[in-house]
BALOBA-1460 file (C-alpha; in Angstrom, 3 decimals):
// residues 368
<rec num="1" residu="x" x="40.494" y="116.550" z="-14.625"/>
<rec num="2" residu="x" x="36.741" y="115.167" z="-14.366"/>
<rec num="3" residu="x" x="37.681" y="112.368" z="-16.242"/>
<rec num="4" residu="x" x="41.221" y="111.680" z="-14.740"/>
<rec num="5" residu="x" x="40.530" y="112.529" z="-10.520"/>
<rec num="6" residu="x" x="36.386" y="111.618" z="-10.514"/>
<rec num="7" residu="x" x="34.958" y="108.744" z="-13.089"/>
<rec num="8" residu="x" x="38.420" y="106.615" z="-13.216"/>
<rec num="9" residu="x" x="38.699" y="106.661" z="-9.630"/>
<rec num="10" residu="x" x="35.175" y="105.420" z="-9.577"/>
<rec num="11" residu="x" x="35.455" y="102.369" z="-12.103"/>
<rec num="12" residu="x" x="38.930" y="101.519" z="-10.292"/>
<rec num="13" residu="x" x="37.020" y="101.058" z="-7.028"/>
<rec num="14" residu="x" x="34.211" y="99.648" z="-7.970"/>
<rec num="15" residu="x" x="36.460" y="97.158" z="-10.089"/>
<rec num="16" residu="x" x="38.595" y="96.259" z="-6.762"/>
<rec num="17" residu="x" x="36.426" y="94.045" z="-5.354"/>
<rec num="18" residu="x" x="38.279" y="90.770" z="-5.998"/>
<rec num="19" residu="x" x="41.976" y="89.670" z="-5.152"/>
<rec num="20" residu="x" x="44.524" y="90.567" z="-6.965"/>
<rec num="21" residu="x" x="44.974" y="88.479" z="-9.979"/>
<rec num="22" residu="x" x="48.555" y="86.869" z="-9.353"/>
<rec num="23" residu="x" x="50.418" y="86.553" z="-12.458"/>
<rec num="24" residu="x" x="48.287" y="89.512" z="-14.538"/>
<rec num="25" residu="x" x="50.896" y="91.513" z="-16.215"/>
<rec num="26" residu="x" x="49.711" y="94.586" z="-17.838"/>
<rec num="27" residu="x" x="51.571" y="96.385" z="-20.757"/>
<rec num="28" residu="x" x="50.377" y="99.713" z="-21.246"/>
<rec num="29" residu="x" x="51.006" y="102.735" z="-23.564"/>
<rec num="30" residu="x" x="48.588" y="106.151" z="-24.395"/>
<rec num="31" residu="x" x="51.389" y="107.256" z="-27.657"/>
<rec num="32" residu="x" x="51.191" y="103.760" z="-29.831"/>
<rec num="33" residu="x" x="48.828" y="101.388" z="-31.149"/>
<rec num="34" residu="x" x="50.804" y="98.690" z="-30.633"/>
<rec num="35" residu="x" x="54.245" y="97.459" z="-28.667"/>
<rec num="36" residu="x" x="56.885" y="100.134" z="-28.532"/>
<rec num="37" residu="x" x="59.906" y="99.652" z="-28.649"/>
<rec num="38" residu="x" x="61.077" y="100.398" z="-25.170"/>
<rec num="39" residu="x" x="58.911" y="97.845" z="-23.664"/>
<rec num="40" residu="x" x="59.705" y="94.908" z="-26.535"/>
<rec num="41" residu="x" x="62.277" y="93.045" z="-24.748"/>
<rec num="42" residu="x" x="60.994" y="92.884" z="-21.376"/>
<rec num="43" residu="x" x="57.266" y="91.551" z="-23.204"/>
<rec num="44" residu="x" x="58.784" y="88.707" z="-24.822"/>
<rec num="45" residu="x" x="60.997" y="87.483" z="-21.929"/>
<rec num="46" residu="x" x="57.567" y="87.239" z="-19.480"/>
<rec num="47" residu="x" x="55.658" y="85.690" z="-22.566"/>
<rec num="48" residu="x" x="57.726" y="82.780" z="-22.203"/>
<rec num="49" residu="x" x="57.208" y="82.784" z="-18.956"/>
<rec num="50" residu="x" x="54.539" y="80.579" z="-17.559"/>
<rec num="51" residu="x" x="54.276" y="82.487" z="-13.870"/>
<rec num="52" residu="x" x="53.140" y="85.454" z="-15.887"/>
<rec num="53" residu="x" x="49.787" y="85.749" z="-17.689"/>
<rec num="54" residu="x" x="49.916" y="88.842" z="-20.677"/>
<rec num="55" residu="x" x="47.214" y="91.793" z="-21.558"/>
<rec num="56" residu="x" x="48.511" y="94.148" z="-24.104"/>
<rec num="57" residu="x" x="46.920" y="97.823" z="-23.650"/>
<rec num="58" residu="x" x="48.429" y="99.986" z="-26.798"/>
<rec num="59" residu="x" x="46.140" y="102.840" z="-27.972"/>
<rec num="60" residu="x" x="47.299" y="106.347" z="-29.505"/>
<rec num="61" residu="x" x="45.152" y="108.227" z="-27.338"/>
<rec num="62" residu="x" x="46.119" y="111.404" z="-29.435"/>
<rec num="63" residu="x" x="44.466" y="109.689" z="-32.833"/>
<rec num="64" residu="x" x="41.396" y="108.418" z="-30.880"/>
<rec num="65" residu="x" x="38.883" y="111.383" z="-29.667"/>
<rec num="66" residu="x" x="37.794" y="112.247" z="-26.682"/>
<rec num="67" residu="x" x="35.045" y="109.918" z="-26.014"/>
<rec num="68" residu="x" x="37.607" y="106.616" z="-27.732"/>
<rec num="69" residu="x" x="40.290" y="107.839" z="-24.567"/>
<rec num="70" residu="x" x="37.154" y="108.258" z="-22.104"/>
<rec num="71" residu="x" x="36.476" y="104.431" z="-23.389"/>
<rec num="72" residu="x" x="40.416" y="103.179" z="-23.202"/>
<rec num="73" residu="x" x="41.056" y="104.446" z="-19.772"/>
<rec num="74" residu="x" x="37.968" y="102.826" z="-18.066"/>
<rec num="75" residu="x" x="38.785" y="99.588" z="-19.824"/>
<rec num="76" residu="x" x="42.432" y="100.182" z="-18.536"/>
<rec num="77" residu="x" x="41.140" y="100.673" z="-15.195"/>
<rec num="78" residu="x" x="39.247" y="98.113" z="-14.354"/>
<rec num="79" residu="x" x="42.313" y="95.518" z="-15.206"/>
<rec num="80" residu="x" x="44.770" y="97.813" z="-13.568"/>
<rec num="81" residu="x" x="41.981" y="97.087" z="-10.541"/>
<rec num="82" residu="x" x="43.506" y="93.299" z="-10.483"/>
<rec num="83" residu="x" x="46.919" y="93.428" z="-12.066"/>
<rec num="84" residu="x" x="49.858" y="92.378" z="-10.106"/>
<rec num="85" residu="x" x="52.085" y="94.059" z="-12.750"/>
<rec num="86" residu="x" x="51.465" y="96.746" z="-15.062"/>
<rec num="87" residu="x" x="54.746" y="98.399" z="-16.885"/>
<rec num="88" residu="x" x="54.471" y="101.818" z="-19.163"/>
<rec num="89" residu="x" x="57.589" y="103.056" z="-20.671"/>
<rec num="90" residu="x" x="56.271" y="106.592" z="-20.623"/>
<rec num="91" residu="x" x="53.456" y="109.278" z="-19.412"/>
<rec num="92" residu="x" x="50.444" y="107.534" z="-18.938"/>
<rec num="93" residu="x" x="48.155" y="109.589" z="-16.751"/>
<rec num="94" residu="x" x="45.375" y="106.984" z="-16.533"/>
<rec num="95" residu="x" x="47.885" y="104.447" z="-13.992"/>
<rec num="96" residu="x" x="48.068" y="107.895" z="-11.561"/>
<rec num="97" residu="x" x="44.410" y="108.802" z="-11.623"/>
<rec num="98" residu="x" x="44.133" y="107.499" z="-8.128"/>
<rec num="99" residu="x" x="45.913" y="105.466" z="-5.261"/>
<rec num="100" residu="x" x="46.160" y="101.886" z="-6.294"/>
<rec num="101" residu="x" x="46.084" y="98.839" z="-4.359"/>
<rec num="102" residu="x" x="49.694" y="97.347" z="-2.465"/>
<rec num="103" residu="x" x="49.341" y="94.354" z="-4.647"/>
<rec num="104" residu="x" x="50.048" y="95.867" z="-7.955"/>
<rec num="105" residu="x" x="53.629" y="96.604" z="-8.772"/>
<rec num="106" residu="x" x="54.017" y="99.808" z="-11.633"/>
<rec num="107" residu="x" x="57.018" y="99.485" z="-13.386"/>
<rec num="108" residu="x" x="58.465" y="102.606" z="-15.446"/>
<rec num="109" residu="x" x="60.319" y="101.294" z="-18.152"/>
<rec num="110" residu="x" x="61.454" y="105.192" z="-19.609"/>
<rec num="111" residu="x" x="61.838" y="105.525" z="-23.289"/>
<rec num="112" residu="x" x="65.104" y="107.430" z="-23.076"/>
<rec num="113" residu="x" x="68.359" y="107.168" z="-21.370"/>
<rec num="114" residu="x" x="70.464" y="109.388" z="-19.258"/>
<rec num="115" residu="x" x="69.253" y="113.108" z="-17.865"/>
<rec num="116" residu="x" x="69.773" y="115.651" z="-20.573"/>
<rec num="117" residu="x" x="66.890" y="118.361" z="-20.897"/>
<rec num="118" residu="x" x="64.960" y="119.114" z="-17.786"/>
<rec num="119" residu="x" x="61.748" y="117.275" z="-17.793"/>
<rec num="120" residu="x" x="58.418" y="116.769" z="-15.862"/>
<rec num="121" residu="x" x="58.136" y="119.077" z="-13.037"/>
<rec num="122" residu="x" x="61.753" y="120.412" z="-13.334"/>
<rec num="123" residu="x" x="60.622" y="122.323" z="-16.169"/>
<rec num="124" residu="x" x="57.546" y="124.808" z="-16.936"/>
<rec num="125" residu="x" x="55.341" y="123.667" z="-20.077"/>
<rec num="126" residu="x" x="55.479" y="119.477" z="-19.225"/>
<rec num="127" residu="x" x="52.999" y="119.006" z="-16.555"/>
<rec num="128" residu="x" x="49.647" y="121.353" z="-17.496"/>
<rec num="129" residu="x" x="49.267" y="123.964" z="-14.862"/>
<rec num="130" residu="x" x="45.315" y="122.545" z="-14.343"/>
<rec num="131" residu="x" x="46.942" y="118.757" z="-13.589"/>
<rec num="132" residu="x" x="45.843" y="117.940" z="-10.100"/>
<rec num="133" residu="x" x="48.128" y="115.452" z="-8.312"/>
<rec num="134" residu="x" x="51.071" y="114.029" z="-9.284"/>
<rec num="135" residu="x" x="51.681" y="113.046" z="-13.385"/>
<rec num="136" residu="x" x="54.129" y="109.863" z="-12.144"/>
<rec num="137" residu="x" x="52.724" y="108.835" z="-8.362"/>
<rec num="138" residu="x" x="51.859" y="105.373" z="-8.119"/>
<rec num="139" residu="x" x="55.231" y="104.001" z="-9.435"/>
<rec num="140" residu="x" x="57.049" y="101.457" z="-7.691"/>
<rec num="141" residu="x" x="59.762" y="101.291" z="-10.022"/>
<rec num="142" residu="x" x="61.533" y="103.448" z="-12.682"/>
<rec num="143" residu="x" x="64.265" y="101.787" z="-14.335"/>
<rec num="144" residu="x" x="67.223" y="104.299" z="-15.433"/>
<rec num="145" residu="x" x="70.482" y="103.905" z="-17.353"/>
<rec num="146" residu="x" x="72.969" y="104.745" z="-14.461"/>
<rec num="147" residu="x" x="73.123" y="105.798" z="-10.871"/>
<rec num="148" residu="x" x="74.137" y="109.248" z="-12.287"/>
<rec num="149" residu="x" x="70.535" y="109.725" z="-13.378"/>
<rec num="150" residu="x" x="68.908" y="109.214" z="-10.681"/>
<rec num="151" residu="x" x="68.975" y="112.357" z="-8.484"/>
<rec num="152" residu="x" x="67.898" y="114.281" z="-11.728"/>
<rec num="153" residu="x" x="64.937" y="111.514" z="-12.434"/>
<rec num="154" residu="x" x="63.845" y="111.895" z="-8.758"/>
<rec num="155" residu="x" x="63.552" y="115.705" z="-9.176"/>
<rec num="156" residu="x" x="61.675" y="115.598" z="-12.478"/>
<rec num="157" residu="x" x="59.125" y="113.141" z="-11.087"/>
<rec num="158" residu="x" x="58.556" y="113.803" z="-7.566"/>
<rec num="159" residu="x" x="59.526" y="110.741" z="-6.312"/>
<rec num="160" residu="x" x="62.249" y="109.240" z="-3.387"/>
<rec num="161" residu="x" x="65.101" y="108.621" z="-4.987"/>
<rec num="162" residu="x" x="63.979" y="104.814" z="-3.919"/>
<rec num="163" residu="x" x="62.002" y="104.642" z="-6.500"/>
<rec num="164" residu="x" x="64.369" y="104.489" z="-9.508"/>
<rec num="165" residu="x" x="66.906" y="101.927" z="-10.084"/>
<rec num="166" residu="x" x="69.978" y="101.680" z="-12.345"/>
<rec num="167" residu="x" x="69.189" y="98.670" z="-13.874"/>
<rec num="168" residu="x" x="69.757" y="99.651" z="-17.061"/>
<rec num="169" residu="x" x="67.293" y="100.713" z="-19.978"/>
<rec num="170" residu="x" x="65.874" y="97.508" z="-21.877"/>
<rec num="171" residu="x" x="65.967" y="99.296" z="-25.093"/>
<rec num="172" residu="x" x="69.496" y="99.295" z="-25.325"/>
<rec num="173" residu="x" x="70.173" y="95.405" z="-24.998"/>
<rec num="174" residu="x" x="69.310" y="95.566" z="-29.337"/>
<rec num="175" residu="x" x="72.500" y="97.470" z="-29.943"/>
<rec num="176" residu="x" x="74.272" y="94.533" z="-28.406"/>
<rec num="177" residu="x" x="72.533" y="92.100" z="-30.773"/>
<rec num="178" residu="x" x="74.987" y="91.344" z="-33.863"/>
<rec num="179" residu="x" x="71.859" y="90.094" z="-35.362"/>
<rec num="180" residu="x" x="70.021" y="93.221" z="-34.898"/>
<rec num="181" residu="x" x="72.555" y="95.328" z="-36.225"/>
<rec num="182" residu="x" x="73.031" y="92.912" z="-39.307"/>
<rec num="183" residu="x" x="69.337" y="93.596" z="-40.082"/>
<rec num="184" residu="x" x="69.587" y="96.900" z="-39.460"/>
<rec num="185" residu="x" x="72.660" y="97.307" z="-41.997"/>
<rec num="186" residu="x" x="70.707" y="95.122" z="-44.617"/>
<rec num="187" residu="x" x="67.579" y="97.103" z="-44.641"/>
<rec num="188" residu="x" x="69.259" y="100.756" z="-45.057"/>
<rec num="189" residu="x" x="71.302" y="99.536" z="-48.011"/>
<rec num="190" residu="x" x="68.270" y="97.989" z="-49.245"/>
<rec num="191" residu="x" x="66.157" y="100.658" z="-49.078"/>
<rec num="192" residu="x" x="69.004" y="103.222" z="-49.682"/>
<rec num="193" residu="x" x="71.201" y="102.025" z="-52.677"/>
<rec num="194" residu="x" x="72.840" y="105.221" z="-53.466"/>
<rec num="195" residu="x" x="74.777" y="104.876" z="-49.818"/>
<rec num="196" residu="x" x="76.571" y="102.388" z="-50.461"/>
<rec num="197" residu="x" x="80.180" y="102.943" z="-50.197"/>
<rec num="198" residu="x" x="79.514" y="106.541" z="-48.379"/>
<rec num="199" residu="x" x="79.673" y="107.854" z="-45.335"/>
<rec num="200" residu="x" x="76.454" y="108.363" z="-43.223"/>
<rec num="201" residu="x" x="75.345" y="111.326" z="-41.777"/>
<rec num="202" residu="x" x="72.111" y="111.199" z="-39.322"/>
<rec num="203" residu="x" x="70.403" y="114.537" z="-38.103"/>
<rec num="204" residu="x" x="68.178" y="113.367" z="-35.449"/>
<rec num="205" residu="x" x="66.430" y="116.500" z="-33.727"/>
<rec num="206" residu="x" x="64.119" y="116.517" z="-30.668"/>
<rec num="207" residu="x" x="61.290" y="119.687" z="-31.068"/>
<rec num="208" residu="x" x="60.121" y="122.352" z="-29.458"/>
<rec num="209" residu="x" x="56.941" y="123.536" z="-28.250"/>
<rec num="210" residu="x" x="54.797" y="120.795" z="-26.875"/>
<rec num="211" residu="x" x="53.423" y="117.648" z="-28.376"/>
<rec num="212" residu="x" x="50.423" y="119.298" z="-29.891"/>
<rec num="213" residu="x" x="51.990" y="121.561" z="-31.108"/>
<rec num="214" residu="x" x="55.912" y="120.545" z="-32.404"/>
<rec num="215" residu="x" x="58.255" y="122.517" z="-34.335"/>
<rec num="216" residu="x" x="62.168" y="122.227" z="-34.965"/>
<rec num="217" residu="x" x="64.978" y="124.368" z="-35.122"/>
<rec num="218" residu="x" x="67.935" y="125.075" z="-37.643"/>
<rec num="219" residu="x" x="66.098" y="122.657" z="-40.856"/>
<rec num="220" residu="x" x="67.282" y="125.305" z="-42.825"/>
<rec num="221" residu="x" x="70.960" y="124.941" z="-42.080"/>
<rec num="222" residu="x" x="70.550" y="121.342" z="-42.143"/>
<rec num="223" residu="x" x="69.429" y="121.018" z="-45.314"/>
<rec num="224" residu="x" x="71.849" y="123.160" z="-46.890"/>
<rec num="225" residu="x" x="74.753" y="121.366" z="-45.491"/>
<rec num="226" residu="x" x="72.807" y="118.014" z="-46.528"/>
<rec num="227" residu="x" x="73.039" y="119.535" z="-50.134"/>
<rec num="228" residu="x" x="76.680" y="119.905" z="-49.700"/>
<rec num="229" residu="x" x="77.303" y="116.552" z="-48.109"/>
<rec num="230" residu="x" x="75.598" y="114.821" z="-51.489"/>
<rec num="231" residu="x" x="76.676" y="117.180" z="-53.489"/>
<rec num="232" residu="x" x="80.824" y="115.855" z="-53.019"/>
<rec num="233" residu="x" x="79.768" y="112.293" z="-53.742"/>
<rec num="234" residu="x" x="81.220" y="110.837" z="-50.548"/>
<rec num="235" residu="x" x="78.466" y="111.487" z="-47.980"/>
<rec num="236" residu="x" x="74.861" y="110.344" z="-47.897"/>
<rec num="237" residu="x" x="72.323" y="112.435" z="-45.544"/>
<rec num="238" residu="x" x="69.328" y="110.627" z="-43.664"/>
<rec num="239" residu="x" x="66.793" y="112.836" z="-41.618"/>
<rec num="240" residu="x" x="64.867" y="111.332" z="-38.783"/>
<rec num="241" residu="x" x="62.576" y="113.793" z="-36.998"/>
<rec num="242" residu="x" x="61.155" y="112.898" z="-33.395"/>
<rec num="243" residu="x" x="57.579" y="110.759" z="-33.361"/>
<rec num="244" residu="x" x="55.466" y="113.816" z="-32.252"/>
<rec num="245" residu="x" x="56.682" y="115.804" z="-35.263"/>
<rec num="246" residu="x" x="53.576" y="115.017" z="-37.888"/>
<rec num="247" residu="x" x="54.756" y="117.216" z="-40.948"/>
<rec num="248" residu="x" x="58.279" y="116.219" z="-42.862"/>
<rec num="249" residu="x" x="61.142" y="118.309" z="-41.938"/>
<rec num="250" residu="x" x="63.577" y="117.501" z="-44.737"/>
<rec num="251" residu="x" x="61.283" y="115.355" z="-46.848"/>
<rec num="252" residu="x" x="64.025" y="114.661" z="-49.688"/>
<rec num="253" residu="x" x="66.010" y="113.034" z="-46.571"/>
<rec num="254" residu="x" x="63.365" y="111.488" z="-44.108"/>
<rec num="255" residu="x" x="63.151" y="107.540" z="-43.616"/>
<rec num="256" residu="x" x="60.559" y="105.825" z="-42.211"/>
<rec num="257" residu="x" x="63.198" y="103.614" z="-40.774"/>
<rec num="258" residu="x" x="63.135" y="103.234" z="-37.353"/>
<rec num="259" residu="x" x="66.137" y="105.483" z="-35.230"/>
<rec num="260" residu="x" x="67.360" y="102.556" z="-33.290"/>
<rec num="261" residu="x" x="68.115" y="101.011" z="-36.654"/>
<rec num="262" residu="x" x="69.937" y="103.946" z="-38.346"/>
<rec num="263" residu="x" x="72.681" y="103.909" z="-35.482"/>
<rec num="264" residu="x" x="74.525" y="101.429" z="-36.837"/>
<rec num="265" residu="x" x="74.289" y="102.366" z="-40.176"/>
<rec num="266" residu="x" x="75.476" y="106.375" z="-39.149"/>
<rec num="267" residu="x" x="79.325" y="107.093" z="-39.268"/>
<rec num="268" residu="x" x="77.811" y="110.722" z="-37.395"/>
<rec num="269" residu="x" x="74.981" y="111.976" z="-35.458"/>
<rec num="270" residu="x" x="73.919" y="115.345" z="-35.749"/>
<rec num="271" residu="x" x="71.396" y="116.429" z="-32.943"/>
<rec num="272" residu="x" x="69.798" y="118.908" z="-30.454"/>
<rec num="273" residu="x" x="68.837" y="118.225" z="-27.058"/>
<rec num="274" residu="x" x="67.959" y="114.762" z="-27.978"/>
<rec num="275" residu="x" x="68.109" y="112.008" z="-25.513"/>
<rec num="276" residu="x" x="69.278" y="110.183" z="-28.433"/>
<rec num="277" residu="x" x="72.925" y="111.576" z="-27.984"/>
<rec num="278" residu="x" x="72.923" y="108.462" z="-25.001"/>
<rec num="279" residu="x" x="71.807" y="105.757" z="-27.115"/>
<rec num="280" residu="x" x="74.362" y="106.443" z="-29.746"/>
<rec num="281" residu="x" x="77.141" y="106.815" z="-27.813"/>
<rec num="282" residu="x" x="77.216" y="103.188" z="-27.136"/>
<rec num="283" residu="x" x="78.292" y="103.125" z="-30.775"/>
<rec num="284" residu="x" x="81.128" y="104.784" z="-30.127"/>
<rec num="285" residu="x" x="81.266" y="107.098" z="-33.101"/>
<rec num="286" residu="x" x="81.241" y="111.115" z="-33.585"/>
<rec num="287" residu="x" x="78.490" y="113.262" z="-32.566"/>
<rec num="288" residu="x" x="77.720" y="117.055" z="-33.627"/>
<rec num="289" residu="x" x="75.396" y="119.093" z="-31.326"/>
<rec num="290" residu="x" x="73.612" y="122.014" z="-33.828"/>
<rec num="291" residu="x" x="71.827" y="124.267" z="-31.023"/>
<rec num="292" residu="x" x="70.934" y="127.678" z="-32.666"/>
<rec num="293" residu="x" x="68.243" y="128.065" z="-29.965"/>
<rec num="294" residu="x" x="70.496" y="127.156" z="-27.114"/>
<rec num="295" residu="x" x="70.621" y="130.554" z="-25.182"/>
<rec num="296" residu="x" x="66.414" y="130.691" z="-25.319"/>
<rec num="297" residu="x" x="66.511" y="126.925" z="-24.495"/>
<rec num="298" residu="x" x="68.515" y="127.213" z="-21.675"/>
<rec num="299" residu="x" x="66.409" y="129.666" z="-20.073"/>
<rec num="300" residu="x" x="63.075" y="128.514" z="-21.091"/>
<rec num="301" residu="x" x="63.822" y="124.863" z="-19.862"/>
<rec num="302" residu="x" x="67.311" y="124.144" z="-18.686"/>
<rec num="303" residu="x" x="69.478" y="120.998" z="-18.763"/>
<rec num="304" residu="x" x="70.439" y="118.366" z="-16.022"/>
<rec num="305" residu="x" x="74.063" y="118.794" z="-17.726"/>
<rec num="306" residu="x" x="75.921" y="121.100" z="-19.483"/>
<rec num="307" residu="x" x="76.342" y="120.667" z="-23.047"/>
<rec num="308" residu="x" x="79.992" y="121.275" z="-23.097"/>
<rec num="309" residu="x" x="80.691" y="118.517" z="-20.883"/>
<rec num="310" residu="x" x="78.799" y="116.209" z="-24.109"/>
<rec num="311" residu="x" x="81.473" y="114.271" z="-26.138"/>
<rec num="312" residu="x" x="80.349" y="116.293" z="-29.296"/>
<rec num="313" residu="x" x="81.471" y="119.827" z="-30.840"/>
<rec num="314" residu="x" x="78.567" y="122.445" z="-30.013"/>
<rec num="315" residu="x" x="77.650" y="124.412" z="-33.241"/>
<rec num="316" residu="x" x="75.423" y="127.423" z="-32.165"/>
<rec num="317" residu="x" x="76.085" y="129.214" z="-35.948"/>
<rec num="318" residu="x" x="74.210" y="128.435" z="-38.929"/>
<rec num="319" residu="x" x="77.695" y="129.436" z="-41.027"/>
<rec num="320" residu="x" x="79.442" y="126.876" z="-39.091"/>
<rec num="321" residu="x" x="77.924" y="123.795" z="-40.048"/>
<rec num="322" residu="x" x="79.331" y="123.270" z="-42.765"/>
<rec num="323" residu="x" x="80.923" y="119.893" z="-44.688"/>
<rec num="324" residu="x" x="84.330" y="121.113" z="-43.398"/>
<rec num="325" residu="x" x="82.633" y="120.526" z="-39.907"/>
<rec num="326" residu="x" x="81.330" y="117.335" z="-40.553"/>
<rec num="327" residu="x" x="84.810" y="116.275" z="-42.114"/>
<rec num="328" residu="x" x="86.506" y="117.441" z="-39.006"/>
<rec num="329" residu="x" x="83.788" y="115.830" z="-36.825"/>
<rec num="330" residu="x" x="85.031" y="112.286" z="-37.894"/>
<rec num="331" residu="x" x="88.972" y="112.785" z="-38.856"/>
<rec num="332" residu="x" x="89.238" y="114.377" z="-35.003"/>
<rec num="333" residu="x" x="86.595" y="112.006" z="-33.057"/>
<rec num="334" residu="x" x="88.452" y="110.692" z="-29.757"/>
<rec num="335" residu="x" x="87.037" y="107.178" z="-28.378"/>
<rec num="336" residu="x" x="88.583" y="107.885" z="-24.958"/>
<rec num="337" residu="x" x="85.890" y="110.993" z="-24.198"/>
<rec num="338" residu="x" x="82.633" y="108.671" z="-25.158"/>
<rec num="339" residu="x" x="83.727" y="106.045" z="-23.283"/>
<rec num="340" residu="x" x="84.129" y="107.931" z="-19.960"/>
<rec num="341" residu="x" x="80.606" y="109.836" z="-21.318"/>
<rec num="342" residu="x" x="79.294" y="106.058" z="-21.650"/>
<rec num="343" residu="x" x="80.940" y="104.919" z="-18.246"/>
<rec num="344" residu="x" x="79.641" y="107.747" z="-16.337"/>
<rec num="345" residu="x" x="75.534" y="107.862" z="-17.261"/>
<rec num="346" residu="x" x="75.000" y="104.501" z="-19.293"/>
<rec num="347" residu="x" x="76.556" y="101.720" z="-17.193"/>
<rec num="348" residu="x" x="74.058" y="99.915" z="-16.507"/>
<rec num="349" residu="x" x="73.329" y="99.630" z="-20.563"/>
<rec num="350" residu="x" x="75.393" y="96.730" z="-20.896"/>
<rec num="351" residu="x" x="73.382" y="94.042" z="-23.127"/>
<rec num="352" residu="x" x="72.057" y="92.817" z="-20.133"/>
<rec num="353" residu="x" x="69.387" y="95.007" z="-19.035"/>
<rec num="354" residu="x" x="66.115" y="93.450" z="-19.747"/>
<rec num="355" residu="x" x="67.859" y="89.952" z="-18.014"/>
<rec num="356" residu="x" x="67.814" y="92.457" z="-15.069"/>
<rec num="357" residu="x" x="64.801" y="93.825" z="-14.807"/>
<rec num="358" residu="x" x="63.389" y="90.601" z="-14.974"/>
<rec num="359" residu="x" x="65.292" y="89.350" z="-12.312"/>
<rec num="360" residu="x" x="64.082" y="92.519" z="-9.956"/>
<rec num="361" residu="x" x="60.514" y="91.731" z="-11.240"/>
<rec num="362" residu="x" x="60.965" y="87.656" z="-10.100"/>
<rec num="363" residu="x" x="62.387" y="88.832" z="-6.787"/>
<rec num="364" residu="x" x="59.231" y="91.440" z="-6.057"/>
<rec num="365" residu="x" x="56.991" y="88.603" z="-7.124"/>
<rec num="366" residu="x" x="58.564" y="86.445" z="-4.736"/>
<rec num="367" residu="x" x="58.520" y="88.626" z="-1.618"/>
<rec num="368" residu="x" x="54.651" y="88.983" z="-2.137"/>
């Protein structure tokens, strides 16, 4: 709190001194060292964009130290001090350590769609108790994947419900992209031989606990019905944990493929409370919900929806998911309840998101 409310306050004034620098476009992230994904598309649109001039600011902040964060965030302050634009795609404490100047525009480019599991200060555990201020003040946009979201985004954050915009979440625009999903197809196969001519089967679980700290839930019953599935010959079983978990989960079945690129390889999702479930739906294919925590994780965080209302079969029961699950799953899957799921909190995820955005950007630009 030194750090984040007394020295980057300091080098942000004393780095204000000139005019904004028009143009300056800042993209920012404390979780990566380089792009992610989330912010991709709407990078290499303004790189060809001569109006615009480009700093990349990627740093893992969790892999650096103390005194390597100390060093990041002053350097990110004093070009925050002259940026007309500077977009994050998730927390990054450093852009709300104090109030910044009218000129610069902060543009929240969230790394997941729709409004599953509560979040920010909606739920206890996010936001540290000790955090003075607000985590997400200082943004002047926050894009989201439908109107639906947004009275459930404005809660979590704090913000007027102003602030947030269903343009649509940039991400997505890939799983439009025949190309991208060609690639995507080539380098599964590629790297997994033995699934070709099966059906694929993705568990993709959120965690629990905090970020420090992850764990997940039901790997045991996962991997026994991942046995099963390879056992008959006709399924093949890929495991992709979320980024903050550091230890395997199911390291016969982990890939180091990227999520976005197992979607269109998957014939069924198996998840949690993952905002994935959003993403995937725009696939239009079957989704499983295993929650054997769901009673403790309704009451230790809660959900902005409830999970019967998801276009998936809720399996609570270790004994229950089981091949004969799976099998049903798929043989039963009905495109008419994703497509009112997808119509209802992903409308604005159309292939046409990032176009958008940068429109809205252009237009700020313009007014100023």
């Amino acid at each position: 709190m030194t750090v984040q409310n007394i020295i980057l306050p300091l080098v942000y004034f004393l780095s204000r001194s000139r005019p904004i620098n028009n143009g300056l476009v800042i993209f920012a992230d404390a979780h990566n060292d380089k792009c992610p994904v989330s912010m991709e598309g709407v990078l290499s649109k303004l790189k060809k964009d001569n109006n615009f001039r480009i700093l990349e600011f990627y740093h893992d902040f969790s892999r650096c130290g103390s005194i390597r964060s100390l060093r990041y965030s002053i350097q990110f302050m004093r070009l925050y001090a002259k940026a007309e634009f500077v977009f994050i795609c998730d927390n990054f404490l450093p852009v709300s350590a104090c109030a910044k100047r009218k000129g610069t525009t902060v543009i929240q480019l969230w790394h997941a769609c729709g409004a599953f599991k509560k979040f920010g200060y909606d739920t206890a555990g996010d936001i540290p108790k000790y955090y003075k201020g607000n985590v997400y003040k200082n943004y002047d946009l926050v894009t989201v994947s439908s109107d639906e979201c947004i009275k459930h985004f404005a809660s979590a954050m704090r913000l007027d419900e102003s602030v947030f915009k269903a343009l649509g979440v940039s991400r997505t625009d890939m799983y439009f992209d025949e190309d991208f999903i060609a690639k995507s197809k080539e380098r599964f196969y590629k790297e997994n031989p033995k699934a070709k001519g099966k059906k694929v089967v993705l568990w993709a679980p959120t965690f629990r606990g905090n970020p420090a700290d992850p764990y997940t839930e039901g790997g045991d019953a996962v991997e026994r019905l991942a046995d099963e599935l390879l056992k008959s010959g006709e399924w093949y079983f890929v495991t992709k944990p979320h980024p903050h978990m550091k230890k395997p989960i199911a390291a016969n079945t982990e890939s180091d493929i990227p999520t976005e690129m197992l979607f269109p390889v998957a014939d069924l999702l198996i998840t949690d409370y993952s905002s994935v479930i959003y993403e995937y739906a725009l696939f239009k294919k079957p989704i499983l919900i295993f929650a054997p925590d769901l009673e403790k994780y309704k009451s230790q965080r809660g959900f902005y929806i409830d999970l019967e209302k998801l276009p998936a079969e809720v399996i609570t029961e270790s004994e229950f998911l089981t091949q004969e699950t799976v099998e049903k799953a798929v043989s039963q899957f009905d495109k008419n309840d994703i497509t009112s799921f997808i119509e209802r909190y992903m409308t604005a995820c159309d292939g046409s998101a990032t176009n958008r955005i940068i429109d809205y950007i252009k237009e700020i630009k313009n007014e100023s």
